[in-house]
Every structure is written in C-alpha cells, then in structure tokens.
N, C-alpha and C positions, 0 to 999 in steps of 0.2 A: 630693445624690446618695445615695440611700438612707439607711444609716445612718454614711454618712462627712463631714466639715466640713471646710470651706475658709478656709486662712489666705492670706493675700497676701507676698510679700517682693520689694521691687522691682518692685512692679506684674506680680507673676509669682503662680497661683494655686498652694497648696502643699495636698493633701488629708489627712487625718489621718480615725483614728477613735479611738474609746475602745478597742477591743480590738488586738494590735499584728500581726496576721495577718488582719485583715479585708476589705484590698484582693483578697487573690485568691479569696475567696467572693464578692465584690463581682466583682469579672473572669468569673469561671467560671461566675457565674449570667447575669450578661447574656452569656454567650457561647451559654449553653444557649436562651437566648430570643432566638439567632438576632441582636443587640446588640454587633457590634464594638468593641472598646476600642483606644485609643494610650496606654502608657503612657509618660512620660517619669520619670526617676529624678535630680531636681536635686540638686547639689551646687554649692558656692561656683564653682568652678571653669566652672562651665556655665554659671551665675549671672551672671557676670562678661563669657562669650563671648556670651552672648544681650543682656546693657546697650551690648555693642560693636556686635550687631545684628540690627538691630529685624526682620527677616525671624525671626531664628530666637525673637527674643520671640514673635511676632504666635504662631509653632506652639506654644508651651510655654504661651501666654493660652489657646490653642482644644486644647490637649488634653485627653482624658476623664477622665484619671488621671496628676498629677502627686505621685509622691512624696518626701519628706525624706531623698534618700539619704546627703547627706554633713553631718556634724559640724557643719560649718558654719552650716548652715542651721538647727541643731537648738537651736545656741547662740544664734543672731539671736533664736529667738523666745520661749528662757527669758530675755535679757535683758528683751523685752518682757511678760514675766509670763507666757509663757503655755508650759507642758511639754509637748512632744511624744516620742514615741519617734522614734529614727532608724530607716530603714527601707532597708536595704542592695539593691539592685537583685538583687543573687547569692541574695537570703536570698527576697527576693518571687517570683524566676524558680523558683525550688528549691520554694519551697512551692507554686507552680500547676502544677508537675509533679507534685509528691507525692501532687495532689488532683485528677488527669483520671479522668475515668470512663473505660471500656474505648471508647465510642464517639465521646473525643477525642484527637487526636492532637496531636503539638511535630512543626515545621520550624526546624533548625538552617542559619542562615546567616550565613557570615561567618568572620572568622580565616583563618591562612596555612592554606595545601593542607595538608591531614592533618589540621588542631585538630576544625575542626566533627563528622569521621567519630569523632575520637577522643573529644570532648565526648558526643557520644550513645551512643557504645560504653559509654561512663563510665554514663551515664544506665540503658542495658538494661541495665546488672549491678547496679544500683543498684536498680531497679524495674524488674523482669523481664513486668510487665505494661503497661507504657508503649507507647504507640502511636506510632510515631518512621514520621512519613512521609516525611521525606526529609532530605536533610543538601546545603550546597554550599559551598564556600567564598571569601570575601569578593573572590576577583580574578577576576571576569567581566566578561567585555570588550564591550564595547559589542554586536559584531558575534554576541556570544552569549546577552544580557539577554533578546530577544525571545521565545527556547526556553525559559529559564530562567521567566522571566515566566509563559510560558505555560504551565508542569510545573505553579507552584505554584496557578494558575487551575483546573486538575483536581484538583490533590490535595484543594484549602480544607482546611488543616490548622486545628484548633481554636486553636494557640498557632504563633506567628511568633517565634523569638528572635532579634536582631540580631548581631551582635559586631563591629560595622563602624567603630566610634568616635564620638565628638561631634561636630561633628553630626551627620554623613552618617546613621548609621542613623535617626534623627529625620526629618530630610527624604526618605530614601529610603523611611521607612515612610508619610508623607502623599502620597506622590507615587503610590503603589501598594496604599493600600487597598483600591484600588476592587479590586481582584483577589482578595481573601477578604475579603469583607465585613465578616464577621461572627466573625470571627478577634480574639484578644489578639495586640497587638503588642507587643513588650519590646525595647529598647535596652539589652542588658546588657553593654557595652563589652568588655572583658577577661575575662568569667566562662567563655569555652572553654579558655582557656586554664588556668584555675585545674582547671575539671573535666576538660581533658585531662592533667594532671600536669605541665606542664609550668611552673607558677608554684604558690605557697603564699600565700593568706589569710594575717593578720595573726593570731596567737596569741589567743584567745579574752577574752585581757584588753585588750588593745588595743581591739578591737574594742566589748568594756561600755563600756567606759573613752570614747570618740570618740575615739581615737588611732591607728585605722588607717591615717591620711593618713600619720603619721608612721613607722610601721614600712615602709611603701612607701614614703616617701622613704629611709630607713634603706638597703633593699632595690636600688632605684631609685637614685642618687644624680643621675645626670641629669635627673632630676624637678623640681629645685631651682628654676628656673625658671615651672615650670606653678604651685610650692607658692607664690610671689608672690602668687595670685590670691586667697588666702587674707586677707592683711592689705585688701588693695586691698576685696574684699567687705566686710569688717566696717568699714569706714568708709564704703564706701557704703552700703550696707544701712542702717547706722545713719544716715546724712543725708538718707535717700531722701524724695522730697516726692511 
C-alpha cells in the first residue's frame, strides 16, 4: 500500500511507514481519488477482544488501514527486532483534520448528547477553515438510524469519525460504508471527549514514554480490569503460531 509496510501480530495486519505522519497523506489522497478507507487503531486490548472473536478478527484482517495505537503492540515488535513508532488514533484523527482541503469535510458521530456538538465546536476554533458537515450523537435508536443513515448518504462527508467504542464503531463502520463510499473512516473511541473538555490526555511524557495506558489507569482506576488484557497479550503474542 503505497509507501507504507505491513507487519502481522497475531495473525492481525499492523501498517507502519518510515515517516510517522504518513498514514493521513496515505488517507487523504485515496480519499481525493474518490478510494474510501477503514481505519482501525489496535492496541493490546482490542488485540485480545479480536483472539476472543474471530468475526471481529476476520474485520481487522480486511481492513485498509490498521494502525500501532497502543504500547503494546509497539513493544511485541521491538522484541521482535523490529522498531516502530506508536501511532495514537487521537494524534492520526488530529492530523487528517489539520490537513483537509476546503472541499473536504469531518462527520462527527458518537459520545453522550452534547460531546460530538462540543468535539467539533473544539475543532472550528481550533481550524476555523474546517468543513464540519454534521455532528450526532452515539444514542440513535433504531427507529431513528434510517433518517440518520440517510442525512449522512447526502451529506458524503470526506472523513467519518467514530466515538462509539470497541467494537461497535468497527462493525458499525463496515456495515455502512456503502453510504459514503469513498469517505475515511476512523474509530477514535474516547477522542470527543478529550477535545470536548471533558477528559485530559496523558502529560506529554507519558505519552514518549508508552506509558499513557498507565496515567489512564492512574486517572481511571476502574480500568484495572480492561489493564489485564495487557499481560494476557504479551504472552500470547509472544506464543502465537
């Protein structure tokens, strides 16, 4: 895929390039040539829920763009000799904003009632040239999906952000491509929340460091639980056949 390489972990495709910002020049040019993308952002923890099941493996084999978001994953593969940059899903969504032309546009979906409006409010003051074609947030009910569905089928926003969680935005972005074709998808879990104020990122050292997982358990303490998933990976990753 252009000038980006694929590593495997867990019979899971992991993409990397030599430069550490070149997935969303890779995104925004197949978007421009009409080339829809699904991005997924793996971390151990998804890593883990996809070994437990093989539906949501089979999407993370077939998608166009999977990248090394969390720690975890970064450290499987310098054990394995080989260095990659971590690539934070918040940091990938942030740079394919920064970099739309005037004649693309971001659909914000997802998070409780108020985050998604307040996520792109964040976004227009941030980049007052940004093309924000709509916003809605992650509790639409069945009996309202079809309208909803339908808004984004006229809008064909250039980018699709998620913020619906593991899996669901993953399955709910292959179930629904076919509605903007030729759109970036991004599953960026929690990132409305961090750009609607209402949560803070890990301190800039944490984050060099791979140690974001741990200031968010820090932060989180009920997390303690999901942070399991952590050892459980690195033993299988490391026995994986």
């Amino acid at each position: 895929m252009g000038d980006l390489k694929t590593l495997s972990v867990m019979g899971m495709p992991v993409h990397y390039g030599d430069r550490g910002d070149n997935y969303a020049d890779w995104l925004l040019l197949r978007q421009q040539q009409g080339i829809g993308s699904h991005v997924v952002t793996l971390n151990a923890e998804m890593a883990m829920q996809a070994d437990r099941n093989p539906t949501l493996k089979q999407l993370i084999q077939r998608t166009d763009l999977v990248i090394p978001d969390g720690a975890g994953i970064v450290l499987y593969f310098r054990l394995k000799g080989k260095t990659i940059a971590r690539a934070p899903g918040i940091e990938l969504a942030e740079t394919v904003l920064e970099r739309l032309g005037p004649e693309q546009s971001v659909f914000f979906y997802g998070g409780a009632p108020g985050v998604a409006e307040a996520a792109a409010q964040h976004w227009q003051q941030r980049n007052p040239k940004i093309q924000i074609a709509g916003v809605q947030h992650g509790y639409v009910t069945p009996e309202e999906q079809p309208a909803f569905q339908e808004r984004l089928k006229v809008l064909q926003p250039a980018v699709i952000l998620l913020a619906l969680g593991v899996p669901r935005q993953e399955f709910w972005t292959v179930d629904h491509r076919h509605l903007c074709p030729s759109a970036v998808w991004i599953g960026v879990g929690g990132s409305f929340d961090i750009w609607a104020g209402l949560k803070e990122r890990a301190p800039a050292w944490f984050c060099n460091n791979n140690l974001e997982w741990l200031y968010r358990l820090y932060k989180e303490p009920w997390r303690w639980q999901r942070m399991l998933d952590l050892p459980k990976f690195a033993i299988r990753a490391l026995t994986y056949s």
